[in-house]
C-alpha angles and dihedrals in degrees: 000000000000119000089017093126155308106339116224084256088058099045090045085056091049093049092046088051094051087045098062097034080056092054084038086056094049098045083059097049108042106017101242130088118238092211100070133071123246095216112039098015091229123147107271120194131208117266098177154320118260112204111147105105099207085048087056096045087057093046089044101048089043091058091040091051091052087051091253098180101183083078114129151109120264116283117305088019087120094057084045099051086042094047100055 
């Protein structure tokens, strides 16, 4: 049925658009931008959104377990944590 809603190439547009205002968001926040990578400086793109707690915690604890030491919470999380 034509005009019945969003096509998938206009959702698609829409996804891509809240994708970038997020790293934007995050670029002005915390000075860094999200997109690209720390090693080799090249352009990243986002994959997914992880927000199952319990989904993150495994993820968490398996990286933690392998001494996976680029481990932590964006930056001042520390005086945050410290401070409550």
């Amino acid at each position: 049925m034509a005009g019945s809603g969003p096509t998938e190439q206009d959702q698609s547009s829409d996804s891509r658009a809240l994708r970038r205002r997020w790293a934007e968001m995050i670029k002005r926040v915390y000075e860094v931008d999200p997109l690209v990578c720390p090693r080799c400086h090249g352009e990243m793109r986002i994959i997914a959104f992880i927000v199952d707690e319990a989904v993150i915690d495994k993820i968490l604890s398996h990286l933690a377990a392998k001494g996976d030491h680029r481990l932590r919470g964006p930056p001042g999380w520390a005086d945050l944590e410290a401070a409550s």
